[in-house]
C-alpha positions as CSV (number, residue, x, y, z in Angstrom):
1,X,98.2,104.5,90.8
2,X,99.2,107.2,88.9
3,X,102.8,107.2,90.2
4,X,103.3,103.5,89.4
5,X,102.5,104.0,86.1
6,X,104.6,106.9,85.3
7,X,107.4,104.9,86.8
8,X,107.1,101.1,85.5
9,X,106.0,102.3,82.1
10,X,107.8,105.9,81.8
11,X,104.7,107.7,80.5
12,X,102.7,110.7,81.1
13,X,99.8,110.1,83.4
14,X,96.9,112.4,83.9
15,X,94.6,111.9,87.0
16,X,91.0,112.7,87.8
17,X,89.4,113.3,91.2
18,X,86.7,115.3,92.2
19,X,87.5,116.4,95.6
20,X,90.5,119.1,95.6
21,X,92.0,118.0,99.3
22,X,92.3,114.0,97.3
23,X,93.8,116.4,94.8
24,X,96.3,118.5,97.3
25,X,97.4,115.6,98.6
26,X,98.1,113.7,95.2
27,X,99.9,116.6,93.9
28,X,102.3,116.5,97.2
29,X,103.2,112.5,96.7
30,X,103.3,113.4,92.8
31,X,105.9,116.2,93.9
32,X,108.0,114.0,96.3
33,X,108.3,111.4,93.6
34,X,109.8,113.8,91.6
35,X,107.6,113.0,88.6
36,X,105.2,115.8,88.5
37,X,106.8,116.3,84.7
38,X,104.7,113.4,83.7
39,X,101.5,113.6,85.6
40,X,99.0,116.1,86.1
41,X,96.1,115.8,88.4
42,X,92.7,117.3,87.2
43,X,89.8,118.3,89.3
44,X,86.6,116.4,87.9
45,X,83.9,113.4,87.6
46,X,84.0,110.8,86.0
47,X,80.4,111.1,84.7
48,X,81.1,114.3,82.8
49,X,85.1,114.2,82.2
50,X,87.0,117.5,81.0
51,X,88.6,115.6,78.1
52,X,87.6,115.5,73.9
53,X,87.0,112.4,72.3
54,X,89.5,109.6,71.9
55,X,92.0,111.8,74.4
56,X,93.9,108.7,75.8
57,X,95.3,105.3,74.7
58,X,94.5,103.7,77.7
59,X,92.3,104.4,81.0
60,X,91.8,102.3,84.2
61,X,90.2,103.6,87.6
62,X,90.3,102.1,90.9
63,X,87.0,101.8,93.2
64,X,84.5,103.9,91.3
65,X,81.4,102.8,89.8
66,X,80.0,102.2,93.7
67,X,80.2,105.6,94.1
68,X,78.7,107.1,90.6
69,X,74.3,107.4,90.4
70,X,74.7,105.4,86.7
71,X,77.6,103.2,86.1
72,X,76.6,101.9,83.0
73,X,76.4,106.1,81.6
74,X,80.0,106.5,83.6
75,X,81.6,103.7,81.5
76,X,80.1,105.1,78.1
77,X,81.6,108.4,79.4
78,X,84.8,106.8,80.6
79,X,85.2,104.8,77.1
80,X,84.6,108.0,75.1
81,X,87.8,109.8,75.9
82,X,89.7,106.0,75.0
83,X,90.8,106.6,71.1
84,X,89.2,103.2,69.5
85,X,91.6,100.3,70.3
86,X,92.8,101.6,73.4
87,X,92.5,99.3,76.5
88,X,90.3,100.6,79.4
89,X,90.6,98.6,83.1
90,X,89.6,99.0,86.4
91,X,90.6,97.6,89.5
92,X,87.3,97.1,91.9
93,X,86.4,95.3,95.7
94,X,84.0,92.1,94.9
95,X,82.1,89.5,96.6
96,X,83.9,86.0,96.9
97,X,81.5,83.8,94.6
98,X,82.8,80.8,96.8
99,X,80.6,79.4,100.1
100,X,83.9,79.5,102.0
101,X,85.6,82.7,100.8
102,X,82.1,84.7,101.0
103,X,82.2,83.3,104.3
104,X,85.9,84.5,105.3
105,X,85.0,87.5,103.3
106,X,81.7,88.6,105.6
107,X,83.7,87.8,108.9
108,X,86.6,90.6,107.9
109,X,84.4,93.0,106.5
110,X,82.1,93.0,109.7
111,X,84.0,92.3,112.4
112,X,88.2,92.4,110.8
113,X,87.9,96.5,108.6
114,X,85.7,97.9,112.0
115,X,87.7,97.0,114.5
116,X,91.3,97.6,112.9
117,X,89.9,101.1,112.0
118,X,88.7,101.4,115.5
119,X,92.5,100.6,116.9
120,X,93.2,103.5,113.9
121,X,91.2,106.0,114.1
122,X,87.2,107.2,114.7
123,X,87.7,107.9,110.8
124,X,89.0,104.6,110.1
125,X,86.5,102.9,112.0
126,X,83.8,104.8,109.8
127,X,85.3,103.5,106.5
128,X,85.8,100.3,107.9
129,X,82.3,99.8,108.7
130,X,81.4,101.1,104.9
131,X,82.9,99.2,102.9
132,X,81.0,95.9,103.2
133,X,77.6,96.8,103.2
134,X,78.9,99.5,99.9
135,X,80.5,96.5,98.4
136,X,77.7,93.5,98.5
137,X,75.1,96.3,98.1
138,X,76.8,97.3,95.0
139,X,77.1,93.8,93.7
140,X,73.5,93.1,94.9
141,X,72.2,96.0,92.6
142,X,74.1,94.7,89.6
143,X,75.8,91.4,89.5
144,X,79.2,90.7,88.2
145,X,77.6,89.5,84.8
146,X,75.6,92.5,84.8
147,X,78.4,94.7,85.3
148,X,80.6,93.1,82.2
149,X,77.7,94.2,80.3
150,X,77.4,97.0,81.3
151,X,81.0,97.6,79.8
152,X,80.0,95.9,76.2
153,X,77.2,98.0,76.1
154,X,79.7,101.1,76.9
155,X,81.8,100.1,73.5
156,X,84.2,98.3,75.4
157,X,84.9,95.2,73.2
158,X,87.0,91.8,74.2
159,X,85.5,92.4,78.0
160,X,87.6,90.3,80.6
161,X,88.0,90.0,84.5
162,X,90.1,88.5,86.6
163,X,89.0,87.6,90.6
164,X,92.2,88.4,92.9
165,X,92.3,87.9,97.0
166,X,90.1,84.6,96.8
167,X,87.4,87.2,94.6
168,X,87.3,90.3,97.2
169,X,89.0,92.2,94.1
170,X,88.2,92.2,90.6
171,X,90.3,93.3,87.3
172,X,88.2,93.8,84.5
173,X,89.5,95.0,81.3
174,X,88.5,95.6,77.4
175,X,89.3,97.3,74.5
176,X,87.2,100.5,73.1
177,X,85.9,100.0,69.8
């Protein structure tokens, strides 16, 4: 993500993960893009970030409030290094609404991730058979209206999302007040 950015908008990007080898291996692809000028990788968490207030104009993550204890106190956290006005998004798996697409949705997630991480790798067939029950459990604990207010009552103003893939992803952005 964070090469992507430095190279369809041409500015300086500074990453956050809190496992060093995620880190190790950032910083190689970082390096062989030649842009490690303009992005810096940071070891941290999300819930208690190493940044002052109002740090950043914008913010986006990918695939983390599943994994946090208290989304609703990550996105307050997340929002407060935003300077007011600046956007905040987030790119996340979700649970087709439709009978049809949930349907489709369930077969790949039980039988379609497994078995191509089984052909893989043992590793692969691990995270294939996590990420379904992680994502409708996630979803099941707070619903997708839950979760946009869980961003208004962050400070995250103008709240909007977006359903990609049939709705197994979700964009959902705002502005911080």
């Amino acid at each position: 993500m964070a090469i992507e950015l430095a190279r369809r908008h041409g500015c300086s990007v500074v990453g956050l993960d809190q496992s060093p080898e995620m880190l190790a291996e950032g910083r190689a692809r970082v390096e062989r893009a030649g842009l490690a000028d303009r992005i810096e990788l940071v070891e941290g968490r999300a819930e208690e970030l190493p940044f002052g207030d109002g740090s950043f104009d914008a913010l986006t993550f990918t695939y983390l409030l599943r994994y946090v204890e208290d989304p609703g106190r990550t996105l307050t956290e997340l929002a407060r290094v935003v300077r007011p006005g600046g956007t905040i998004a987030s790119l996340e798996f979700g649970v087709p609404p439709g009978p049809f697409p949930r349907a489709a949705w369930n077969l790949y997630v039980r039988v379609g991730l497994p078995l191509a991480g089984r052909i893989v790798s043992p590793g692969w067939h691990e995270v294939g058979s996590f990420l379904g029950p992680s994502i409708r459990g996630f979803y099941e604990r707070i619903p997708l209206p839950a979760l946009l207010d869980l961003w208004t009552e962050a400070g995250i103003e103008d709240v909007r999302f977006r359903r990609l893939s049939l709705g197994g992803g979700i964009v959902i952005w705002g502005k911080r007040g």
